[in-house]
C-alpha positions in Angstrom: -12.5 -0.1 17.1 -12.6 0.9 13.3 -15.2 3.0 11.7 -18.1 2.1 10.8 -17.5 2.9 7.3 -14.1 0.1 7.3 -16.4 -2.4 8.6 -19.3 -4.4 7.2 -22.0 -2.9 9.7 -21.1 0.4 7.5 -21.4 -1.0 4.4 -24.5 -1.8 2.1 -24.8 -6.0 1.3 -25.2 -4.9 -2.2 -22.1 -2.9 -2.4 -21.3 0.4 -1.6 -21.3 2.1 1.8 -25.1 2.8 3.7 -25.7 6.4 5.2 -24.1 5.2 8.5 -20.9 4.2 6.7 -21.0 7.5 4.6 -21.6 9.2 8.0 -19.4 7.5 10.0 -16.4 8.4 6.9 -17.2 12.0 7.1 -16.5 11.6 10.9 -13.1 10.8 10.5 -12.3 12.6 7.2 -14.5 15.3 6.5 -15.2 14.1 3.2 -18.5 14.1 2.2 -19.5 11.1 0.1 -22.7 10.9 -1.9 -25.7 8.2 -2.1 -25.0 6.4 -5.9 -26.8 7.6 -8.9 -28.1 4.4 -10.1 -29.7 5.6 -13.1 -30.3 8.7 -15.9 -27.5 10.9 -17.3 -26.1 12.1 -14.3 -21.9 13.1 -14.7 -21.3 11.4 -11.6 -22.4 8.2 -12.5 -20.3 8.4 -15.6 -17.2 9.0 -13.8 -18.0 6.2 -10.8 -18.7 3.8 -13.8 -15.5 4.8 -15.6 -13.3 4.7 -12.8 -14.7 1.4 -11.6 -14.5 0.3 -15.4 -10.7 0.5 -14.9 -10.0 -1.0 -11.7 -7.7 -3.7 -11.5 -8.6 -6.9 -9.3 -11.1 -9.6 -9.8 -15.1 -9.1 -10.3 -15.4 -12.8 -8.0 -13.4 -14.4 -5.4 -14.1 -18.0 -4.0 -17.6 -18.3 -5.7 -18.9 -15.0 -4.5 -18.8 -11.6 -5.7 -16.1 -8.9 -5.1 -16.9 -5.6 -3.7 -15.7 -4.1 -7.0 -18.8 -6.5 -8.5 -21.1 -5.6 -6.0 -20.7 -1.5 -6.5 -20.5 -1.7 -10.6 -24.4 -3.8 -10.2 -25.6 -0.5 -7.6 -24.6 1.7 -10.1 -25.8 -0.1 -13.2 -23.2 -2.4 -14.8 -23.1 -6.2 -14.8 -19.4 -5.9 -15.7 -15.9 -4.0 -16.2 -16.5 -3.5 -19.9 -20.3 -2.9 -19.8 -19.2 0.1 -17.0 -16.8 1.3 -19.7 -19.2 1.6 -22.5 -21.7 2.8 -20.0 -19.9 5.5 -19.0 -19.0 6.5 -22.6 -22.2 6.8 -23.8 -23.3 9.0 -20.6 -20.1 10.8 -21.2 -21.4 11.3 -25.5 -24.8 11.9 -24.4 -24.0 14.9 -21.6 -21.9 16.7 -24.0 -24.4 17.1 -26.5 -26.7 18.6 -24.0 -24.4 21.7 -23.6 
């Protein structure tokens, strides 16, 4: 059987993986993946949204919404180019804090 984290009893409805598929992918990696930052300032956010921003592939597929959909609305972002200009301006904000 697959881990938790590769199936949908791992994963969060909403998008994203739920603390037994983060678990379950530390388990067989060792990585350590964090809960999402779903609001504020926080670097990490900028860099999910970013990264996300950029990501090729479809936001819907047959009617319903992607994965890729699902985890940019957890962290914030209705869309590929709202993510991008999200993540700028937590990216312009943060470096005017140092």
């Amino acid at each position: 059987m697959t881990a938790a984290w590769q199936r949908s009893d791992g994963k969060n409805p909403k998008g994203g993986l739920n603390a037994k598929g983060r678990a379950s992918y530390k388990r067989e990696t060792g990585g350590t993946l964090k809960p999402p930052v779903k609001a504020g300032d926080n670097p990490r956010r900028a860099s999910f949204l970013a990264r996300m921003g950029n990501m090729a592939g479809p936001m819907a597929k047959d009617g319903e919404p992607t994965r890729l959909a699902l985890a940019l609305r957890a962290w914030g972002a209705g869309s590929k180019a709202e993510a991008k200009a999200k993540a700028a301006a937590i990216s312009k904000r943060n470096t005017g804090k140092k």
